[in-house]
N, C-alpha and C positions, 0 to 999 in steps of 0.2 A: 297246329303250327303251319302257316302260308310257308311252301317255297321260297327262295331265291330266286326270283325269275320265273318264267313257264318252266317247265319239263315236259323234256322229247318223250312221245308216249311209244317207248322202244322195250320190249320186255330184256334186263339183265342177260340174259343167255343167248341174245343177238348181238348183242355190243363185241368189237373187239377190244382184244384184251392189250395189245401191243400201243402204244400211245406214237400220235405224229409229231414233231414239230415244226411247223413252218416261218420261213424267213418272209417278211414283209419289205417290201421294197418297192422301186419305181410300176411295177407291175402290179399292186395289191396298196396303191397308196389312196385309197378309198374306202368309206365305212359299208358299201355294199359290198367291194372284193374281201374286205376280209370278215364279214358275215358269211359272207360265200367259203369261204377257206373253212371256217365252222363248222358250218353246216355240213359242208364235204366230209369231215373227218376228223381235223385239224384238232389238237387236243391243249397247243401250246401256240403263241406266236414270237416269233424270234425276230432282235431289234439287233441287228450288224451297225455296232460304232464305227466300221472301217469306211461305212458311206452313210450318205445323209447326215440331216442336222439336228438338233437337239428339238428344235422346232416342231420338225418334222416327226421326230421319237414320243413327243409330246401329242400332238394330234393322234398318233396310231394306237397309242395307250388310250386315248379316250374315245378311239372305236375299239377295239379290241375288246374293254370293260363293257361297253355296250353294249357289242352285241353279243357276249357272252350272256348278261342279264337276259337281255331281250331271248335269247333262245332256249337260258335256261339250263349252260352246262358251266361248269368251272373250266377255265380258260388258264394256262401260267403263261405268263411272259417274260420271256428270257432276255436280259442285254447281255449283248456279247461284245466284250471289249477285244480291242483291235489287238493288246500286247506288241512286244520287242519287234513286232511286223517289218523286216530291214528289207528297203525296196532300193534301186537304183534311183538317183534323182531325175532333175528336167535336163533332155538337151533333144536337139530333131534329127526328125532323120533315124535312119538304120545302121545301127554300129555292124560292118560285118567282122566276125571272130576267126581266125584260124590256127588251127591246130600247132600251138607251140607258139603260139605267140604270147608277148609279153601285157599282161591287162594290169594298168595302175587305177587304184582307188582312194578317193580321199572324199570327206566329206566335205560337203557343199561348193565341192568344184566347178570350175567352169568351163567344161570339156571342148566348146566352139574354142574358144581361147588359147587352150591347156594339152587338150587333148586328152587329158585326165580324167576317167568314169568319176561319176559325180554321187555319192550316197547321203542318204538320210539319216546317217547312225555313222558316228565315229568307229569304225570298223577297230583303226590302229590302236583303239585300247584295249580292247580284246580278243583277236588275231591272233596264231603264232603261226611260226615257219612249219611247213609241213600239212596244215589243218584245209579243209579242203569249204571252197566258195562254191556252191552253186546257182547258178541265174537263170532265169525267167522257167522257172518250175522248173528246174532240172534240165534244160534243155542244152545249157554250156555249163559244162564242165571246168573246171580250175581248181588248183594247187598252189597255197599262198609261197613264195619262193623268201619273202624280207618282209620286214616292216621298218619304217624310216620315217623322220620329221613327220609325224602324220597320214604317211603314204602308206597303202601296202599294195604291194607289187604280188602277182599271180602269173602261175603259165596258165595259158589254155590246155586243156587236155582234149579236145575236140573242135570241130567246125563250126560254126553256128553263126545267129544274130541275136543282138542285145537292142533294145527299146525300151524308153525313158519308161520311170518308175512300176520296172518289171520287180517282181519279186526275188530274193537272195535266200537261199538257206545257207545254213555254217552247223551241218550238224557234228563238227567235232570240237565247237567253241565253247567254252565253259562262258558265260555271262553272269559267273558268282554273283547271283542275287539280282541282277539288275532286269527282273524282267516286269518290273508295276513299273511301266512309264509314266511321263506328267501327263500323256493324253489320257492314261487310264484313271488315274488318279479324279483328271476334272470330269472324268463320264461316270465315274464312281460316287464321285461328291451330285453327279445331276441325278444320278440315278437314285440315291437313296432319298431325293424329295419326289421321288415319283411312287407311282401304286404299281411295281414291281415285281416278281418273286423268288428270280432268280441271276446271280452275275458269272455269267461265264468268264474265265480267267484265261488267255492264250499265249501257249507256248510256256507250260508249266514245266520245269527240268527236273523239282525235287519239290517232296513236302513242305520242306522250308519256303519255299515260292509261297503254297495255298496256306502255311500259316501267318508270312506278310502279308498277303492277303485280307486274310480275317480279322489280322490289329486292324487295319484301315478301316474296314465292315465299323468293328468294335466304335471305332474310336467314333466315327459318324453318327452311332445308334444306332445302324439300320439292324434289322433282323432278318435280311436275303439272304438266300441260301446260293453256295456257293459248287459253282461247276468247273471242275477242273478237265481244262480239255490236254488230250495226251496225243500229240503231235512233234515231239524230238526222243532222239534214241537216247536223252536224259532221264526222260521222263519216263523210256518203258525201264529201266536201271535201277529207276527208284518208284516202282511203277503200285506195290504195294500199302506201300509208307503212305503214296499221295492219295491212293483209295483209302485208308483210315483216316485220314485228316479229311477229304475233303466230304461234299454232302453229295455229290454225284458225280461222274464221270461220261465224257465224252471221247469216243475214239471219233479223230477229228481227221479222215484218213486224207486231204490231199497233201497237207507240208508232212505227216511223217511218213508216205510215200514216196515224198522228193529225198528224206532225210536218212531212211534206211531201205531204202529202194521198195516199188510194189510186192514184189511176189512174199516180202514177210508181212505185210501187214493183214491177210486173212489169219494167219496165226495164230498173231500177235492180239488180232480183234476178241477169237475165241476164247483168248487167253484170259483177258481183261475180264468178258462178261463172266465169264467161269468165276475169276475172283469176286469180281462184285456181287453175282449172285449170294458165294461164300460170306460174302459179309455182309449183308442185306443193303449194299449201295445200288439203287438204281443206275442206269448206266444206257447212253444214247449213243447212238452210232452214225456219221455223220458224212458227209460229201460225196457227188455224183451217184446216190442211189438212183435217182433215173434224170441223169443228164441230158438224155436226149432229147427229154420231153423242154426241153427251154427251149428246142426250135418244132421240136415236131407234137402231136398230138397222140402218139403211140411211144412205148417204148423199146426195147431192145428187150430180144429176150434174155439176155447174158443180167439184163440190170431187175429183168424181174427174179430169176435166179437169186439175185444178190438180195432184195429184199425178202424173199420167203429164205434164205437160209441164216439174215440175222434173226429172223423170228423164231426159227425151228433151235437156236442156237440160247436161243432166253432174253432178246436184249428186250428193255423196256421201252425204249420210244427210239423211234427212227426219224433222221431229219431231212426238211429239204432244204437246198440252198438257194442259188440262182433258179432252180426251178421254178418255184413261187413269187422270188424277189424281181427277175429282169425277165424270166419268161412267158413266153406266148398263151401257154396252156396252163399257167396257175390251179384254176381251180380243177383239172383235170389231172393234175398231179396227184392232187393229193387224194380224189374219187379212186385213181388208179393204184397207189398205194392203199387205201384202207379195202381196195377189194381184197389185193394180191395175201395182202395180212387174214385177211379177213379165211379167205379160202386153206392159206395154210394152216390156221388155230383150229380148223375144224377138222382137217386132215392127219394132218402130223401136230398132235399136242405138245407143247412144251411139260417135260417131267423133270423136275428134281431129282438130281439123282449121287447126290452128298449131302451130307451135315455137314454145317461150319462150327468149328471146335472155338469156341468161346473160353478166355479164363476170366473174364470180367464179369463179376457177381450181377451184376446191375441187367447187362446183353443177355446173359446166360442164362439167365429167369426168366427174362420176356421172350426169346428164343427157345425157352420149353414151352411153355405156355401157347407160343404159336404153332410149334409142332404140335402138342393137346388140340388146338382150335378146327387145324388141317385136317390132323387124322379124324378126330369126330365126326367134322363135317363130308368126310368119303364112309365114313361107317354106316352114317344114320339118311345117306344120299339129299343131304342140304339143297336146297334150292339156291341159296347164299348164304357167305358168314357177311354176318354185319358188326363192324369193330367200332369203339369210340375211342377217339386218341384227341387231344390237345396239340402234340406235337408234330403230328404224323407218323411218330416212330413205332406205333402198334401195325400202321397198315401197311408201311413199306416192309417190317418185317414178315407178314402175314404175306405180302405178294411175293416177299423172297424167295419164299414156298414154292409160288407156282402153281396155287390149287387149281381142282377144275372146277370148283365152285365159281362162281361172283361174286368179286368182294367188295361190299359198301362199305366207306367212310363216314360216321357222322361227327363231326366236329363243331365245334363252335367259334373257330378262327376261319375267316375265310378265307385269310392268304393261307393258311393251310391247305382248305382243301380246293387253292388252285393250284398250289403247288404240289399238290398231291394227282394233279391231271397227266402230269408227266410222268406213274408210277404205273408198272402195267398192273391193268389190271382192275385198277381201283375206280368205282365211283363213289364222289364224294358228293355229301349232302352237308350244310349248316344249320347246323340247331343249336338254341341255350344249353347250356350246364345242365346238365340234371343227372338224377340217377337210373329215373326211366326214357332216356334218352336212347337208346339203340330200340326198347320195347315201343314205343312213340313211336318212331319210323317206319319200325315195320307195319305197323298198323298204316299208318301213310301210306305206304308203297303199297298194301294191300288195298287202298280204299282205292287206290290211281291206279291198279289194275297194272301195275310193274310186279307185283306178287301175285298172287290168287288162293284163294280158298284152300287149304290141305296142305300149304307149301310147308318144309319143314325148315327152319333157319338155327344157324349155329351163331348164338354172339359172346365176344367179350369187350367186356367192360369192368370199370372198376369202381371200390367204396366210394372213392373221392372224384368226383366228378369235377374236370377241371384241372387237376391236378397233375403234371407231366411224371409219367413213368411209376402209374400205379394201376395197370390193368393186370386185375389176378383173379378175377371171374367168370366162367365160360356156363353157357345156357345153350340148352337145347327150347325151342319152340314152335307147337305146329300150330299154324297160321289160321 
């Protein structure tokens, strides 16, 4: 059976195990840059609806798919919808704020006029007296004091400046349900005609968010898989509900930063990936891991710190933001990220170090089964296990583990196993159905010199080939 594309001729026990994903933007809006982002590392590309065009979303998918083929890896592509994003509106100029002064808001105001801050979200429907505003990242402080005819009136609690369509958080606002906007809705409706794999959801409070979510999914047809990113202190509150509903999990740390101040969110990070690990959700971790690098060509040492301690901590893929999207040094981003990764997997291992207590017959089966697959594989010292899943849900459970093995995918759906690029750990291969499907491969990968002679490999697979949620077979096999 021919590949998918070439394959990097990289032996499994070089690869890192921690996945990138990078944001495509003004800086990467070319089918070389983001070949270039690939080739660098890159394991996913990320499509931000809060800028650019549909257009524009459309062209990058069809470099992305390209030169994924061309190079010969499974590539997922993320859209990332803007959500409840409540910004300041248009006026000029520099508002300056001080301390104890009185700030009115109203939407769609017209402040030259009025004098009246102007928003893009009807604040006064969901406001109360007492709940606290904050503007352009955190930087002014406020305290809603009334709400009236549409107005809501704030003190300041600090000094500051405000400039048009700065960003707002309200993290003591409840938005009962309203956080699938119409923008998301029509990035949602473009996105399920496109060749996709994943919808980031932003500014999720509760599970109920990512299960509106999924009727919408539903109701379109599409079958993307859904990432709920955790950015309000609603959301760390119902923070495990929204990890069982959803298919993956982003700590999204700049708004829940603003929203429950810095110093909780290392935490709160560890917190997250510790659960998701628990429940075999893969889980991204996300904003300024190396910031600097959007003007400069090095990093800080504080931000490489940052990235070798999500990895030493379990998470599966790490993002970049503006680094990739509007900065100078793109492709050197993310060369600098899959070293830093690279150096700590070899150093400091990632080990499991709990069971997730399953009462669902279904999880709890496949979750022995991958415990049996794990432990084999460190007894009989595996080269790799090689898993066949339909769904994905054999290999992400399998990486939940955290073996030291390498873990291959073969599947038969290839939005799986690009969706499966964003799971640490995993490469994935696309083959037919069959029964000798993981047996095939390995012979593959020994012919291409990715195996070699004597290796020993652990695989499971199942009777029904094709069939979701029927791997009950584990082999030993030396090569």
């Amino acid at each position: 059976m021919k590949p998918v594309g070439r394959i990097p001729k990289l032996h499994l026990d070089k690869s890192k195990r921690t996945k990138i994903l990078a944001t495509v933007g003004p800086s990467t809006h070319s089918y070389e840059a983001i070949m270039s982002l690939i080739k660098s590392g890159a394991n996913g590309i990320r499509l931000n609806c809060s800028h650019g065009t549909n257009e524009e979303r459309t062209q990058q998918i069809k470099w992305a798919r390209k030169a994924s083929k061309e190079y010969g890896k499974p590539v997922a592509i993320v859209q990332d919808l803007q959500g409840p994003k409540i910004r300041l509106g248009d006026f000029e100029g520099v508002v300056p704020v001080k301390k104890g002064q009185q700030l009115t808001f109203k939407y769609g105001a017209d402040y030259d006029k009025t004098g009246i801050l102007p928003t893009q979200y009807d604040l006064s429907k969901k406001v109360k007296r007492g709940e606290r505003i904050m503007l352009f990242d955190g930087k002014v402080l406020s305290t809603v004091t009334s709400v009236k005819d549409g107005m809501v009136y704030a003190r300041a609690d600090n000094s500051g400046v405000l400039l048009k369509r700065k960003g707002m958080n309200l993290p003591d606002t409840d938005f009962g349900g309203d956080v699938i906007t119409k923008k998301d809705k029509e990035d949602v409706a473009y996105g399920s005609t496109q060749d996709i794999d994943y919808f980031a959801q932003s500014f999720v409070q509760t599970a109920q968010d990512v299960k509106a979510m999924r009727k919408v999914l539903n109701n379109l047809g599409s079958r993307v898989k859904l990432i709920a990113k955790i950015e309000t202190q609603a959301a760390l509150d119902d923070i495990e509900n929204i990890i069982d509903e959803a298919d993956v999990i982003m700590v999204a740390r700049g708004d829940l930063a603003v929203e429950v101040s810095p110093e909780v969110v290392p935490i709160e990070q560890r917190r997250i990936i510790g659960l998701c690990r628990e429940r075999a959700k893969p889980v991204i971790v996300a904003t300024q891991m190396l910031a600097s690098m959007t003007e400069s060509s090095e990093p800080t040492r504080a931000e490489v710190s940052d990235v070798a301690t999500a990895v030493i901590v379990g998470a599966d893929c790490l993002m970049l933001s503006e680094e990739t999207a509007a900065g100078r040094y793109p492709t050197e981003a993310v060369q600098t990220m899959k070293k830093v990764i690279k150096y700590t997997e070899q150093n400091q291992p990632v080990v499991a170090t709990f069971t997730a207590a399953s009462t669902h017959a279904e999880s709890g089966r496949q979750e022995a089964i991958s415990q049996a697959v794990v432990g084999l594989a460190e007894q009989v010292s595996a080269a790799a296990i090689v898993a066949e899943t339909k769904s994905g849900a054999t290999a992400i459970q399998l990486s939940s583990k955290r073996p030291a093995e390498p873990l291959v995918a073969v599947t038969s759906v290839e939005r799986v196993a690009n969706q499966l690029a964003l799971v640490y750990g995993v490469k994935s291969y696309v083959r037919p159905d069959d029964k000798m499907a993981a047996h095939k491969l390995t012979d593959w990968l020994n012919k291409n010199r990715i195996l070699k002679k004597g290796d020993v490999v652990v695989t499971a697979s199942g009777q029904y080939p094709g069939v979701v949620g029927t791997t009950d077979t584990i082999k030993v096999r030396v090569l």
